[in-house]
N, C-alpha and C positions, 0 to 999 in steps of 0.2 A: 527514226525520228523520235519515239518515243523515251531512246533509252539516251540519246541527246537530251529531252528536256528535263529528264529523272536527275542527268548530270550537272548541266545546268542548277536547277531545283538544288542538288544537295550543295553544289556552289556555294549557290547564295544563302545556304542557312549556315554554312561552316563561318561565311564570312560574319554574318549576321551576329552571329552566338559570341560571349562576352565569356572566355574563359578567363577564370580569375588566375592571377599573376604570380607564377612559380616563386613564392618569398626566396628561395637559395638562391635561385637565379638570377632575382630581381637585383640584391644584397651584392652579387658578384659582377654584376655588370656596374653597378654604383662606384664600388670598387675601384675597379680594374679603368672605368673613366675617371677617376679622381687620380689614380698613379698617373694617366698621359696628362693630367694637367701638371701636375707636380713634375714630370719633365720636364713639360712647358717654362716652369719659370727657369729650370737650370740654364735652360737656353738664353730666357731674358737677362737671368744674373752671368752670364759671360757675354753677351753683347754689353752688359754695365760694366763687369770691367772692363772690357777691352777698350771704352770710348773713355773711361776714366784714365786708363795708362795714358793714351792719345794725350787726352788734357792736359795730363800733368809734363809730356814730355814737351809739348807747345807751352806751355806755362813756363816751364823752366829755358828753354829758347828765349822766349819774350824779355826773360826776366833778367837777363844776359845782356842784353843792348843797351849802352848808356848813351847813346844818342837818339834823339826820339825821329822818325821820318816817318814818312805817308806810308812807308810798307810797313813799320812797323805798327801804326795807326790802323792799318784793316786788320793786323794781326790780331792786337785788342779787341775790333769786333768778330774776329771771330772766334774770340774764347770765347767771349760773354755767349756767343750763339752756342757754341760746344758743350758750354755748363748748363744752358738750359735745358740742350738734350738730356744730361745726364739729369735733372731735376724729372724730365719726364718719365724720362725710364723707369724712374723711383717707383715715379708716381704710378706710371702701370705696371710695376711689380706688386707695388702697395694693392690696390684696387686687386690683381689675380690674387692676391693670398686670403683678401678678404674676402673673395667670392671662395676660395677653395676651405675657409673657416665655415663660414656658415653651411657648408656641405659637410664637411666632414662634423660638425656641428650635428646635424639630422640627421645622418648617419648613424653618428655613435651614438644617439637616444634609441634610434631604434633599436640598434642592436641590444643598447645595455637594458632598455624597459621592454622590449619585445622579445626578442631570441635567448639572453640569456637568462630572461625570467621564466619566459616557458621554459627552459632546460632544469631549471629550479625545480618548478611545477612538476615538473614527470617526474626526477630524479624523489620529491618525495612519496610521490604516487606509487612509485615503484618498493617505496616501504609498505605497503597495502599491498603488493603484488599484480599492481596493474605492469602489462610489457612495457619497459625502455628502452628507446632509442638512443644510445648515447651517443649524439653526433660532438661532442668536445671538442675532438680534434677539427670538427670543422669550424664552431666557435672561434678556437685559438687562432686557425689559421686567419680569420677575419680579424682576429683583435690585435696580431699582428702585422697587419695591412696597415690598420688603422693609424696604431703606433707607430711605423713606420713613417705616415704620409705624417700625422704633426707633427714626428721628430726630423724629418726632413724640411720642413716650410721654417719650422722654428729655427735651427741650424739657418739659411739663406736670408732669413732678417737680419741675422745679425752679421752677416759675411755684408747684408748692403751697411749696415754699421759703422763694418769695419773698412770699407770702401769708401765712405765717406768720413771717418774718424781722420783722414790726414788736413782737412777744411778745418779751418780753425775759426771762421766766422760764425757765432753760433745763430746767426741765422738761417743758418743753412740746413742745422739741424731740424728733424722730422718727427715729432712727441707722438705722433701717429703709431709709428714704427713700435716703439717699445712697448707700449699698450697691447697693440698686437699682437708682438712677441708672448707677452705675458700670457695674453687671452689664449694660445695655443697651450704655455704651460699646464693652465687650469686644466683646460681640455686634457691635455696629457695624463694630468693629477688623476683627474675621473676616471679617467677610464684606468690606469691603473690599482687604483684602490678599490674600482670593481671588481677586477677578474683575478682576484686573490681567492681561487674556491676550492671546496672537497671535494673532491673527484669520487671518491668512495666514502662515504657516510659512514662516521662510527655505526654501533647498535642502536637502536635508541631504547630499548631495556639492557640497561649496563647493572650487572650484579659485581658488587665492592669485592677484592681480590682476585678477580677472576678475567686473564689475559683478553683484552682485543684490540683491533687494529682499523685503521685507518690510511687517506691518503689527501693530501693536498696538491695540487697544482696552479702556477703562477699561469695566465696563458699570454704574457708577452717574455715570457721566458729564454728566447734562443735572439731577442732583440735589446738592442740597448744597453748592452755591456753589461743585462743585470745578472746574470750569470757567475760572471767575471768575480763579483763580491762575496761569492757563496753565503750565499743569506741562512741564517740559524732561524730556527719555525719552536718557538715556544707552544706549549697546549697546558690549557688551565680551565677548570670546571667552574663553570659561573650558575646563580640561581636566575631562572625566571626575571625576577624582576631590577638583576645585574645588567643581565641581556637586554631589554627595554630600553631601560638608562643607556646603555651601550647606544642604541639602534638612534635613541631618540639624540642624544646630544653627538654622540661620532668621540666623546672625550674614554682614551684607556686610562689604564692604570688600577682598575678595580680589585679588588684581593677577591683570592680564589677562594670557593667554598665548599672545597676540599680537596685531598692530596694524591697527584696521579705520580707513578713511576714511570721514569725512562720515557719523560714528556720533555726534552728534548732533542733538536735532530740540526743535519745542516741538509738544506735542499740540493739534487745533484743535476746537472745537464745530460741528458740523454741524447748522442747526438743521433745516435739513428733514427730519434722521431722527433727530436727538433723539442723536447719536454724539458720545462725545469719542475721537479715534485720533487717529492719526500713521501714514502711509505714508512709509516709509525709502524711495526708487527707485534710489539710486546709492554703498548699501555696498559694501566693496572689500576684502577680506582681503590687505593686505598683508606681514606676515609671520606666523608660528606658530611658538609656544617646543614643539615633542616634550618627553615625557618619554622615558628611557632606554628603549631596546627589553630585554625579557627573551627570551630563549629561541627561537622560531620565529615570534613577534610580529613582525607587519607592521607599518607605517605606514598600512597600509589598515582593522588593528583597532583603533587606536588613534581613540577621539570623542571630542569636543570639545560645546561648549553656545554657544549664544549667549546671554549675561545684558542683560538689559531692566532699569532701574533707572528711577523719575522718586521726588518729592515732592511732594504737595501738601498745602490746609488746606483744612479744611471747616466751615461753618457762619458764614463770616467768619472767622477764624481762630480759633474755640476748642478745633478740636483741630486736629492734625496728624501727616502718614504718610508713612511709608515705603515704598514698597513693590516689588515686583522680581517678576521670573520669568522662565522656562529655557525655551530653545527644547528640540524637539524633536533629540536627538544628533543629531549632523554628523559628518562625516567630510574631514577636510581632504588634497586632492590637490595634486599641483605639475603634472602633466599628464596630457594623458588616456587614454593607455592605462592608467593607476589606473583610470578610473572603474568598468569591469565589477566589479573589484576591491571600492572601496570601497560600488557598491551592493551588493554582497551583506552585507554586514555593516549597512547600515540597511535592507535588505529582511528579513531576518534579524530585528534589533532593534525594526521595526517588527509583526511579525507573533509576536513571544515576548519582547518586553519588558516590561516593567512602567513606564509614563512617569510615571505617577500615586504611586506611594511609592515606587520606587527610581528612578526617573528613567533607569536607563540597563542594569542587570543582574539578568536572573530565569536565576539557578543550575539553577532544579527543571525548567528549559523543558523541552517535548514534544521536541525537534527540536535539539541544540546548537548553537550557532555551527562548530564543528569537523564537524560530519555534516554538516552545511548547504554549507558553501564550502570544505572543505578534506580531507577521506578522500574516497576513492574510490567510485563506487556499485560493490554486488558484480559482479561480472565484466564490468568494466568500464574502463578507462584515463580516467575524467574522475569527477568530481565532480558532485552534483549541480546545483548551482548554476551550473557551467561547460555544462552540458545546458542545464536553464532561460533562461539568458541569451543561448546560443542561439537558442533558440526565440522569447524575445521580440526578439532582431534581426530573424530572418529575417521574423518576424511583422510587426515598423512598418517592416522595409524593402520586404516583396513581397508582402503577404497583410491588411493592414490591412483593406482596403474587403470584403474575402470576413468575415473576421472579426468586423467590426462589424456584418453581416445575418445574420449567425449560418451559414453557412455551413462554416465549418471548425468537426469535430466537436474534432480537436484531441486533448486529453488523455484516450486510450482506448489500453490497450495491447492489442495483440494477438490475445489470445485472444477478449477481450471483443468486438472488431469481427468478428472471428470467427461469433461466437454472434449478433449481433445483425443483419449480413446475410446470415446463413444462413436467418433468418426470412426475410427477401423477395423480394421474385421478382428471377430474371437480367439483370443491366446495373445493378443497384442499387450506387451507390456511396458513399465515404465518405474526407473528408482527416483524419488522423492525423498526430500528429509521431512521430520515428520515438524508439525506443527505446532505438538504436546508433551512431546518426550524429550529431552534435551540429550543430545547426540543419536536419536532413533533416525532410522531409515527404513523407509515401506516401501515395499513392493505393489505397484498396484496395476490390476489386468480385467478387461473385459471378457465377459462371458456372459451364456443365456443365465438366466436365471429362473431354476425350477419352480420356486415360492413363487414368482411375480408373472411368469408366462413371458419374460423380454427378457432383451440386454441388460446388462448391467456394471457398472467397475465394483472391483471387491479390493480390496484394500488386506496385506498382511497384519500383523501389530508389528509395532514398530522394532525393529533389531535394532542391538545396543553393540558396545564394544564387548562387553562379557557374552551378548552371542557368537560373534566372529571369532572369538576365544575356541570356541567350541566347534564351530565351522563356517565357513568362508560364504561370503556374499556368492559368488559363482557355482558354489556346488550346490546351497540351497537352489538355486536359480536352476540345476541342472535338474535337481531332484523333483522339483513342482514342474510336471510333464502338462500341467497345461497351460505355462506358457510356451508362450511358439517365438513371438516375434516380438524384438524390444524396438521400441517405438522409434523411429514411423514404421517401418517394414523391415528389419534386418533379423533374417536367421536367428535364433538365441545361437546356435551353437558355432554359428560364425564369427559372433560377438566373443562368447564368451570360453568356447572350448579350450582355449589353453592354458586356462586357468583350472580349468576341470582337477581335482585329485582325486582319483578313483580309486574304490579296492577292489584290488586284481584277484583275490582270496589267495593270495600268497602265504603259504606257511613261514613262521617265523623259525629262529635257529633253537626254542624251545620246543618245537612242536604244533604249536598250537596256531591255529587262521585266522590270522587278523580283521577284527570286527572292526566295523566302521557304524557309523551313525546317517541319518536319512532323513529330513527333513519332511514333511507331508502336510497335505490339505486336506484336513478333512472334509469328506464331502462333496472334493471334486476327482474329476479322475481325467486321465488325457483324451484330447482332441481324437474324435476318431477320423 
């Protein structure tokens, strides 16, 4: 009884509970009902023509009799009845296309302001090294759904056009119709000249002479004959405030501001995955027009765009596009000690820009560009940006493989490591970056503390990269026997053992026993 009412009981909370709405899901069922409408009408546009052939073969009977009689007489009323069918018909082809407009209408906002802007969003995120999903292929596959179902509805307006083009009364004609017609073109237009985009992001620290690559993708590519045209993809380097004007008016034409190699290409069809792209592998930023510097302005705040350009025709050629789009800001260097430099202002712009409507500057940011890489942290002699960049050298030049097993706790200051190996038991340890040192990392571990009569965290000085030079973050670790356990509770030497290089006191092919070096604390000695 009891385990009945439990059942019961979780019933009704499964029922109860509001899980929010699988968006792929949701997006594909939307879909995949707007295609059984769009069958719908083919069906209605063959029952029009079929009543229209009727008509016209009774219209031409009628039209045949030069003597008028009473049979002839119901004949006439029953065209007149037969043409207003056909008037109906229209009209409820009319009326399904305009409901299936305003669907596919709210459809494609969503998709083009929802899904493919977040895909924007990560895609530059992932320039910061946040993980990306790059669901694309699923994108395209929706965007050619979409283009599909307009270029289908638009196609059967004008088939009832041409169904009714034999009528020569122009009242007959339907001003509805062609508006219509149009109003899908539009739609068509947009979403087209959306989903012109980079599939793989140039660099956005691009150094002048120096080869890299890129990729663009059309994603109504394997639809609409645009293929067929093999579209050529110009790339041309624009400033900041090219880009803007671009974004803001939608007008090309702008001169470049400066000269890239083997920046053109012709887009290809991939039929195995249904792709039209172009991989660029050997652009070359040969020179860059600066605009004037103001005031404390670097060369290193100053960004640039890469503009993507091709044309093609679709349908066989009844209509045709233009169409363009902006790399993600760049940052152009002459050499590399720029680079710390210039990635801070696309780390920066990638983590507080706006890429999606301003393309390049959000004023209201959390964080400025000037707090970010250029004042001072408080009581401090660096920046913080000049810290971070630190951190991430020392981190891909001597700490990667610790990093990527999740071994370094990393970003915890002080006090906080403080608190949290005061919870556990003595030899518990924990790596940190340091606070003071720019690229230092400390080692910090609880123990009793003789001087105080308690626990206490003790903290290393901070290692640098000129210490790991000398010897490696794991074998110090090996060498201070009293730490026991890197924090929360794991072994050190299950952590860290195969990292270990030991000297075995091997004799070398001189003779002589290879010395090694040994790290120590003074003043502590191992756990007994």
């Amino acid at each position: 009884m009891a385990c009945a009412q439990q059942n019961n009981y979780l019933q009704d909370v499964s029922t109860e509970m509001d899980f929010p709405p699988d968006p792929v899901q949701e997006i594909n069922a939307e879909l995949i009902k707007l295609r059984h409408k769009t069958q719908e009408s083919d069906e209605g546009l063959k029952k029009l023509k079929h009543c229209r052939e009727i008509f016209v073969i009774q219209y031409q009977k009628s039209s045949t009799c030069e003597v008028q009689t009473e049979q002839n007489s119901d004949q006439g009323g029953k065209l007149i009845y037969d043409f207003r069918q056909l008037l109906k018909l229209r009209m409820e082809l009319y009326n399904n296309f305009l409901d299936i407009y305003f669907q596919l209408e709210k459809l494609q906002k969503k998709f083009l302001n929802t899904h493919l802007i977040k895909w924007k969003r990560a895609q530059q995120l992932y320039g910061n090294g946040v993980p990306f999903q790059n669901n694309l292929d699923k994108l395209q596959e929706w965007c050619e759904m979409l283009a599909d179902n307009i270029w289908h509805i638009k196609l059967n307006i004008g088939r009832i056009e041409d169904i009714f083009a034999c009528f020569s009364n122009p009242e007959i004609n339907f001003k509805n119709l062609p508006i219509l017609k149009n109003s899908f073109i539009v739609l068509l237009s947009s979403l087209i000249t959306n989903v012109f985009v980079i599939e793989k992001q140039p660099p956005q620290v691009i150094k002048t002479n120096t080869r890299f690559s890129t990729k663009v993708r059309l994603l109504v590519g394997s639809k609409l004959g645009v293929s067929m045209s093999s579209p050529q993809v110009k790339v041309t380097i624009v400033s900041e405030a090219q880009a803007l004007e671009l974004i803001r008016t939608g007008k090309n034409g702008i001169e470049a501001s400066g000269v890239i190699l083997n920046n053109m290409g012709t887009m290809e069809y991939h039929e195995a995955t249904g792709q039209l792209s172009i991989s660029f592998q050997n652009l070359q930023l040969q020179t860059i027009n600066r605009a004037q510097k103001k005031g404390l302005d670097s060369v290193m705040d100053e960004k640039f765009s890469l503009l993507f350009q091709t044309q093609f025709q679709v349908g066989g050629g009844d209509l045709n596009f233009q169409v363009w789009t902006l790399s993600l800001p760049v940052v152009v260097i002459v050499h590399g000690n720029q680079d710390p430099y210039a990635l801070a202002t696309i780390t920066w712009d990638n983590a507080f820009g706006k890429p999606v409507t301003s393309g390049f500057v959000n004023p209201e940011a959390q964080v400025t560009l000037s707090q970010f890489c250029k004042e001072s942290l408080p009581k401090r002699k660096f920046t913080f940006w000049e810290w971070f960049y630190g951190i991430m050298k020392v981190t891909r030049e001597h700490l990667s493989y610790l990093w990527n097993e999740g071994h370094v706790m990393g970003f915890v200051d002080r006090q906080h490591a403080e608190e949290l190996l005061l919870q556990k038991c003595n030899g518990t340890f924990l790596l940190r970056f340091s606070d003071s040192v720019i690229g230092g990392v400390t080692i910090a571990w609880v123990a009793d503390s003789q001087a105080r009569g308690s626990r206490e965290v003790f903290m290393v000085e901070s290692i640098t990269s000129r210490d790991f030079l000398i010897r490696s973050i794991s074998d110090r670790i090996y060498d201070f026997e009293i730490l026991q356990y890197l924090y929360p509770a794991l072994p050190k030497d299950q952590a860290f053992k195969k990292y270990y290089t030991l000297n075995t006191g091997e004799i070398n092919p001189n003779g002589y026993i290879n010395r090694g070096l040994i790290s120590q604390l003074p003043g502590f000695v191992a756990m007994q």
